[in-house]
C-alpha positions as CSV (number, residue, x, y, z in Angstrom):
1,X,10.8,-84.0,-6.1
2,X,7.5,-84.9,-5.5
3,X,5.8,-82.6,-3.3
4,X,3.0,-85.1,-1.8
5,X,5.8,-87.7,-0.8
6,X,5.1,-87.8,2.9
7,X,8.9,-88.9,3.1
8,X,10.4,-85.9,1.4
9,X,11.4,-83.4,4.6
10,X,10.4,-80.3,3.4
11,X,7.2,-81.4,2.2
12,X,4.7,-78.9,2.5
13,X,1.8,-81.7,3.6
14,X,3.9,-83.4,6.1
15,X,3.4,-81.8,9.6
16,X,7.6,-82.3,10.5
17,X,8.2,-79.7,7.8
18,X,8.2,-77.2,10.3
19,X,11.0,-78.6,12.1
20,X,13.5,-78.2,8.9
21,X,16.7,-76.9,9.4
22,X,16.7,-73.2,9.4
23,X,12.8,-72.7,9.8
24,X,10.9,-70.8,12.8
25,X,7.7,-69.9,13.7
26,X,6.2,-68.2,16.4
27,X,2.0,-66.8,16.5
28,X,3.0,-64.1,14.6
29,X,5.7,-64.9,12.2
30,X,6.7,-67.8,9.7
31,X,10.5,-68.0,9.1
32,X,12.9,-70.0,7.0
33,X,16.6,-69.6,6.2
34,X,17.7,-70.6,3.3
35,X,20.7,-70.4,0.8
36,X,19.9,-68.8,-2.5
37,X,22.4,-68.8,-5.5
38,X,22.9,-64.8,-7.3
39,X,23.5,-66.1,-11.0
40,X,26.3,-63.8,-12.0
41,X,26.4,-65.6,-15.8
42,X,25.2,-69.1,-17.3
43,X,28.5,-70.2,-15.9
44,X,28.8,-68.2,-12.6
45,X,26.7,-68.1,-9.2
46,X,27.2,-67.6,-5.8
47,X,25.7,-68.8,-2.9
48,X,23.9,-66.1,-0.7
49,X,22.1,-66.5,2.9
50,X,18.9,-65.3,2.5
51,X,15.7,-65.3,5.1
52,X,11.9,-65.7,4.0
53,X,9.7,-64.2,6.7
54,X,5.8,-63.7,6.5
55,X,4.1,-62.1,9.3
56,X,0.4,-62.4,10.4
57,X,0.3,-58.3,11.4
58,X,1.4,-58.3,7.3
59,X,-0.7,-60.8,6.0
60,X,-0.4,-60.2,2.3
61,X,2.9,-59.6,2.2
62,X,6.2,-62.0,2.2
63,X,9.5,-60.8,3.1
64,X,12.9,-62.0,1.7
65,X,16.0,-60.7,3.2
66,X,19.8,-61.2,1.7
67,X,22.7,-61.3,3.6
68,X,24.9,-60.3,1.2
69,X,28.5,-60.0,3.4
70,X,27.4,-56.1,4.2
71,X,26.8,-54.4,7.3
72,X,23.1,-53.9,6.1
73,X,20.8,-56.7,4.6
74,X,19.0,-56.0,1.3
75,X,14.9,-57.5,1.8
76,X,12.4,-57.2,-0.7
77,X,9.0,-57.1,0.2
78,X,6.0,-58.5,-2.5
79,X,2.9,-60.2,-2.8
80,X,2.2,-63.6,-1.1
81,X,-0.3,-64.5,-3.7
82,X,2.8,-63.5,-6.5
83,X,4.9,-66.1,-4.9
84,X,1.6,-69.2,-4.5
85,X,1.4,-68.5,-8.5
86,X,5.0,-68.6,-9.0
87,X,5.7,-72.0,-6.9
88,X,3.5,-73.5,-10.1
89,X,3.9,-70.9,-13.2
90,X,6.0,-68.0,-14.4
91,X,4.2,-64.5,-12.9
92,X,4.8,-61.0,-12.3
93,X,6.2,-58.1,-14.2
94,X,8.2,-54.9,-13.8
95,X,10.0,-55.3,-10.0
96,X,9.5,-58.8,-9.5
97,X,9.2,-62.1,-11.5
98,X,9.3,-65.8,-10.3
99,X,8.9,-68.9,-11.7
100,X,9.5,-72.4,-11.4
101,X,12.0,-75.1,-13.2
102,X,14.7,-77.8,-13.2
103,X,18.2,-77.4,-13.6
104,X,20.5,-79.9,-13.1
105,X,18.3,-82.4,-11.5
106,X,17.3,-80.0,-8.8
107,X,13.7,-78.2,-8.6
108,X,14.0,-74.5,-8.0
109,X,12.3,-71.1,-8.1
110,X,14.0,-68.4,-10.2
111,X,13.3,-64.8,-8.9
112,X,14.0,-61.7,-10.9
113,X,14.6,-59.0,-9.3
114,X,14.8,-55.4,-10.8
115,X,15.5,-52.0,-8.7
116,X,17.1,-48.4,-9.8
117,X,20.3,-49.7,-8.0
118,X,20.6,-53.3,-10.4
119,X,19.0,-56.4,-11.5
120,X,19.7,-59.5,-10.0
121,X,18.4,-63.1,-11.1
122,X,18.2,-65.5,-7.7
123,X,17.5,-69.4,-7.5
124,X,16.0,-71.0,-4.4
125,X,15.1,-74.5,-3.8
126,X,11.8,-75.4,-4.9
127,X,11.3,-77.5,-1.4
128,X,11.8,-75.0,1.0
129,X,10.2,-72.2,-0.3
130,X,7.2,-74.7,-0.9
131,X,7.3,-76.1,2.8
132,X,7.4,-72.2,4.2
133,X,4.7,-71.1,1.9
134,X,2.5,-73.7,2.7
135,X,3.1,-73.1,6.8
136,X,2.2,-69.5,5.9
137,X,-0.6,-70.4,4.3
138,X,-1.8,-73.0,6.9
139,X,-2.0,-70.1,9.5
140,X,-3.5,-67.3,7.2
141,X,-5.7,-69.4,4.5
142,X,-6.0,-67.8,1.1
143,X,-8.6,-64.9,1.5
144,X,-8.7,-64.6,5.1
145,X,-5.9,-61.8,5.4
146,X,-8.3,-58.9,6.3
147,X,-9.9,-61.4,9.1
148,X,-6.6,-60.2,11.6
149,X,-5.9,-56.5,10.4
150,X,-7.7,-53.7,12.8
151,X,-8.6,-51.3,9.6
152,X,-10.7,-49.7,11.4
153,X,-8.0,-48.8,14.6
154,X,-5.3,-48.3,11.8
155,X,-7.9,-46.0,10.5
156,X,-8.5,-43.9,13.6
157,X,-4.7,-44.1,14.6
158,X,-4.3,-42.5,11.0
159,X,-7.1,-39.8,11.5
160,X,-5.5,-38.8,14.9
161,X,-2.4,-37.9,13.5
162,X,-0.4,-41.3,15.2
């Protein structure tokens, strides 16, 4: 894939990419669908629905939710920044790990996930979660989180016992 090929659908420069399958946004929240494979073994994965979600009221967060056939969805919130590096290079360490590479002609991002409850090793495709980070980062740049968060309100909320 090459991601400045104005042709390529989910490309994060190409201003259609928000209309991809599966993707939503609204003034406060950035949302794409998207089918990630749990790799049970070298041999072995299945395919799970999963939703990526970054909201402007959380701006240094991103939010990945699994649908994993049971009554109640599994997310895992981390770092916005941990995903930008991980789109490019392998990061992180304890909880949460991502990194980039090719397997079987296909770009994709690997994410390791460790809790008390298990470890699970996810692939998503590299295009989507490109497109959806870039669209998050269009409408909070890089370094501007703080510019929409009411620290001081939050503060006095806090203080007053809300």
């Amino acid at each position: 894939m090459n991601p400045t090929n104005p042709d390529n659908p989910t490309n994060p420069t190409n201003p259609d990419s928000a209309d991809t399958p599966g993707s939503s946004d609204s003034e406060t929240e950035i949302c794409q669908e998207l089918r990630v494979s749990l790799i049970l073994s070298p041999e072995r994965s299945i395919p799970v629905p999963a939703r990526l979600s970054y909201r402007v009221d959380d701006p240094y967060a991103v939010h990945i939710t699994f649908h994993l056939g049971q009554d109640t969805p599994v997310t895992w919130v981390f770092a916005r920044e941990l995903l930008v590096e991980g789109v490019f290079r392998a990061c992180g360490q304890g909880d949460v790990r991502i990194w980039p590479t090719r397997l079987a002609g296909r770009n994709v991002i690997c994410l390791a996930l460790s809790s008390p409850a298990g470890d699970a090793l996810l692939e998503a495709p590299a295009g989507a979660v490109a497109g959806w980070l870039e669209r998050s980062l269009r409408r909070v740049p890089p370094g501007r989180e703080d510019a929409g968060l009411d620290v001081d309100g939050a503060l006095a909320a806090l203080l007053a016992g809300h």
